[in-house]
N, C-alpha and C positions, 0 to 999 in steps of 0.2 A: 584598459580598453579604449581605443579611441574613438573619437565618435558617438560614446554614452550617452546617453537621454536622461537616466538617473545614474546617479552614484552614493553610494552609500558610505559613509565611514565610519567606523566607531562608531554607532549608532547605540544608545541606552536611555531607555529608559525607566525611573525610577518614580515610585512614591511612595510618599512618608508614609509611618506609622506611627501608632503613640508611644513604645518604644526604640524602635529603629525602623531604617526605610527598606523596602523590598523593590529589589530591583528584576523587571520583566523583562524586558532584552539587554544583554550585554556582547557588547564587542562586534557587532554583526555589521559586517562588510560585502556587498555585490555591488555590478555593476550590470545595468541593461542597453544595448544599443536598439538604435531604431533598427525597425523589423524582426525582433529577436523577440524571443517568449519564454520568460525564466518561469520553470517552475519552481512553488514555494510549498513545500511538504511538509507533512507531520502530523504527528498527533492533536487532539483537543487540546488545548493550554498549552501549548509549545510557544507560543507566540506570534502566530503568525500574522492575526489578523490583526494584532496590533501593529505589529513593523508596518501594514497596509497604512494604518489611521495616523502612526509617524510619519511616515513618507508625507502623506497631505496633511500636516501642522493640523492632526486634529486627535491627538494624544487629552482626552479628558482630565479638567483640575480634578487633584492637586496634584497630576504628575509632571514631572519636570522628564528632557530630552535632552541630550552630550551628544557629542558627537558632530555628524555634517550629512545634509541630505541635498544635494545639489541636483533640481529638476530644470532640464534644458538651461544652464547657465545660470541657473538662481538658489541664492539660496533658502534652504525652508527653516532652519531652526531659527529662531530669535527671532523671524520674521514676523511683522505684527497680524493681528485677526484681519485687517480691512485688504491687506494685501496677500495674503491667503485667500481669502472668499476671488479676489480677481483673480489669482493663479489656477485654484480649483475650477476646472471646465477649460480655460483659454492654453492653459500649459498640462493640467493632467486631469483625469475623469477616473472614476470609481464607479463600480457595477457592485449588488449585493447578493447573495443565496434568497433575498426572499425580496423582489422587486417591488411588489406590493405594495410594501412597507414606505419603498422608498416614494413614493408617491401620491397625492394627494390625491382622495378617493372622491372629492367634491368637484375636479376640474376635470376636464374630459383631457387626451393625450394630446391631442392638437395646440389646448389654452396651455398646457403644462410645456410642451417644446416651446412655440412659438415666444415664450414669455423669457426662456431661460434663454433663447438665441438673440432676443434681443435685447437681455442683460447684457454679453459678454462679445455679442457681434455687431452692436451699434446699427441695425439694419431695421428698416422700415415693416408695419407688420404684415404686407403683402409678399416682403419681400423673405422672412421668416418662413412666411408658410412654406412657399418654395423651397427654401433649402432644407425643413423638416419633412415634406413629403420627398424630398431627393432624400434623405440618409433613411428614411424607413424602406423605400426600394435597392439601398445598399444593403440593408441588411436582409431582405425580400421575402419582406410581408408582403401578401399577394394582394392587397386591396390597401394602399396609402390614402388614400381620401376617405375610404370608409372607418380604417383604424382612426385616421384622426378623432373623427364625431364619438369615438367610444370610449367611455369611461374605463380607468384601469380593470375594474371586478366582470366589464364585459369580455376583455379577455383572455383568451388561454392561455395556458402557463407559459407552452413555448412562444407568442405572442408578447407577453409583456415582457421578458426578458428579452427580446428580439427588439422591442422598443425601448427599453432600457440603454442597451446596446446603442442604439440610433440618437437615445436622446446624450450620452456621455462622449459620443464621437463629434455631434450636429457644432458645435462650439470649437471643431481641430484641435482635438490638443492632442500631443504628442506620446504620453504617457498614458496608460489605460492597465490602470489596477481592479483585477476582477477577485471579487475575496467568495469563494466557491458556488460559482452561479451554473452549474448546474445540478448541484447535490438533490435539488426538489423536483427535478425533472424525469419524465422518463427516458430510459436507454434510445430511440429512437430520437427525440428530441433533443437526448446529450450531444447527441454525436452529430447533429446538425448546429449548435452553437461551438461545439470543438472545431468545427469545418470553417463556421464565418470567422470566429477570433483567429484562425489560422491564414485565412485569407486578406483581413483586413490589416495584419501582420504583414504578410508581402506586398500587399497592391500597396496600401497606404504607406509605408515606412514606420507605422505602429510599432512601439515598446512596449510591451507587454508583460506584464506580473500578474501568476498564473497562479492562485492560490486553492489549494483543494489536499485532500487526504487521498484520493485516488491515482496511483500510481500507474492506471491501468491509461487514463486520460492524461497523465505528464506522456508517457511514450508515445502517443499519438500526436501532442500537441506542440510539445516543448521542443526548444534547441538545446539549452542547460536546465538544470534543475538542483537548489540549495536546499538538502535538507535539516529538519530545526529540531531542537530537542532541548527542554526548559530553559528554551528564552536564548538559547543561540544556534547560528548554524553550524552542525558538525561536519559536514560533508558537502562537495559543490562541484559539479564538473558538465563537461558534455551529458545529456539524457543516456548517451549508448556508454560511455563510459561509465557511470551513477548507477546503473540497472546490471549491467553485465558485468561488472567488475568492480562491485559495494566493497571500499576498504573503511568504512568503520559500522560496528559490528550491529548498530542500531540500525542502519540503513540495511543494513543483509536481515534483519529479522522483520524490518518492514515490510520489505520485497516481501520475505513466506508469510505475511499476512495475506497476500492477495492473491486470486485465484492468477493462473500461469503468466507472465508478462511477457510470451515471447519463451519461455523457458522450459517450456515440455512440461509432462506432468509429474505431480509430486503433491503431496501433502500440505495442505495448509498448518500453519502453525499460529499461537497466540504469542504476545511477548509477556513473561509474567510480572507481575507489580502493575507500577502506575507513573504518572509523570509527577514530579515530585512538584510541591508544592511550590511556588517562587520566593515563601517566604522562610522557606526551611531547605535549601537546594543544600544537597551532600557534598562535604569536602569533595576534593579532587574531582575527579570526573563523572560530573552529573545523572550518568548513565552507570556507575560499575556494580551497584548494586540488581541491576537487572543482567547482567553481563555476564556469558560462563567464558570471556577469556580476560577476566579482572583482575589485576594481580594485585600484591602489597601496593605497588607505586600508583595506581589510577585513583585506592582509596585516599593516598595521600597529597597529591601532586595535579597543579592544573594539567594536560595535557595540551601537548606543542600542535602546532599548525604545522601538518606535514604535507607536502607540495607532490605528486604520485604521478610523476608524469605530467604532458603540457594541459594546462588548464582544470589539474581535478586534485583538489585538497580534502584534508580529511583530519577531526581535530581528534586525534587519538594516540596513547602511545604507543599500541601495537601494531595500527597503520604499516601496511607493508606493501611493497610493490617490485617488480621484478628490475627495476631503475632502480638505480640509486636516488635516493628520496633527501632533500632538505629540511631544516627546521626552521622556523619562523618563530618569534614570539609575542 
């Protein structure tokens, strides 16, 4: 993809154990362009949020990262702690599910912007303020001057995540990893932060990494969407392609987890089992013990990267499509 903002390669990560090492992602390849909004699906322990915490060189010891993560022209693996922390904010930002958290509940949102803008934006602190009360009316919170003066726990949910938002953007950086920030939220409130990340995607030329378990919010949101299943992606293509047209078999049983996606009505379904542990992942195809179209070969055999038309792959060996299909390995 040219033009990429991130690029992902080979991307794994591994840590030790007192016997041997387990490794949490393996093989995982995407790429994001500016203004694009990849969604990142799956289950609990799939991996997602860590591929997040890789992307921004912040994979916790004692784990080790392979691979190549190149944001806006740089790279992030091997890259040291002191040039991380400048990358973090000035080239990519990260947003969390529970905002709160991420913020110190002793400094009011004003001292907490203003301070981190002029960390990374060398700007005077009158001239901070400024730009912190400009990106809080980008994202429009109805009272910038008053939000400032108020402590994170004053308030509302859709509020701090809105400032959240304001304070990961106020720094320009190009890339904006959001790891399920609206899961705490109500329906109302969802669909108003689906609306700005949507927006600040087109206005701005934002690259966007869209991470969430709700498939209902990838088709509203997303251009593409990768989804992940113990620690790799199995499937990645267009949203309309990924949804209407799931060729591997974990993504179609996703899809009947969720109430209609656009798909008429039908029965909900559960998928049975569970994701399998990273430190005991089953030969062959990660998935085939949950799988009623598993044959002798998926218990045995990695399965191949099959290419199903322009831009939509799927890591399976029953993978089929009405084109003639390639293999990659």
């Amino acid at each position: 993809m040219s033009g990429a903002v991130l690029q992902v390669r080979g991307l794994g990560v591994t840590f030790p154990g007192l016997f041997r090492s387990t490794s949490i992602l393996r093989g995982i390849n995407f790429e994001v362009a500016a203004g694009e909004v990849l969604g990142l699906v799956g289950e609990s322990g799939c991996g997602k949020s860590m591929t997040a915490s890789a992307c921004l060189g912040m994979v916790p010891l004692p784990g080790s990262v392979t691979g190549s993560i190149i944001i806006d022209g740089q790279e992030v693996v091997g890259r040291p702690e002191s040039e991380l922390r400048a990358m973090r904010g000035s080239h990519a930002a990260m947003i969390f599910q529970n905002p709160m958290r991420s913020m110190n509940p002793f400094f009011t949102l004003g001292r907490q912007m203003i301070d981190v803008i002029r960390c990374h934006r060398r700007v005077s602190g009158p001239e901070a303020r400024s730009v912190a009360l400009s990106e809080l009316k980008a994202v429009r919170i109805p009272d910038p001057e008053w939000a400032l003066e108020k402590y994170p726990h004053q308030l509302s949910g859709g509020q701090i995540q809105r400032a959240m938002i304001a304070l990961a953007l106020a720094c320009q950086p190009r890339l904006l990893i959001a790891d399920e920030p609206t899961t705490a939220l109500d329906v109302t409130i969802q669909a108003q932060i689906v609306w700005l990340l949507r927006r600040l995607a087109d206005e701005k030329g934002l690259a966007v990494v869209f991470i969430t378990h709700d498939l209902g919010i990838v088709s509203q949101l997303c251009d593409r969407v990768a989804v992940m299943y113990a620690g790799r992606i199995v499937e990645m293509g267009s949203v309309e392609a990924v949804i209407d047209q799931p060729r591997h078999p974990y993504t179609a049983k996703l899809l009947g987890t969720v109430p209609a996606v656009g798909r008429g009505n039908r029965d909900l379904v559960s998928i049975p089992g569970h994701v399998p542990n990273p430190g005991v992942i089953p030969k062959g195809c990660a998935f085939h013990d949950r799988c009623d179209r598993a044959t002798g070969l998926c218990a045995e055999a990695d399965p191949p990267i099959r290419t199903l038309g322009q831009d939509h792959l799927a890591l399976c060996h029953h993978a089929v499509d009405d084109q003639q299909f390639t293999e990659t390995q």
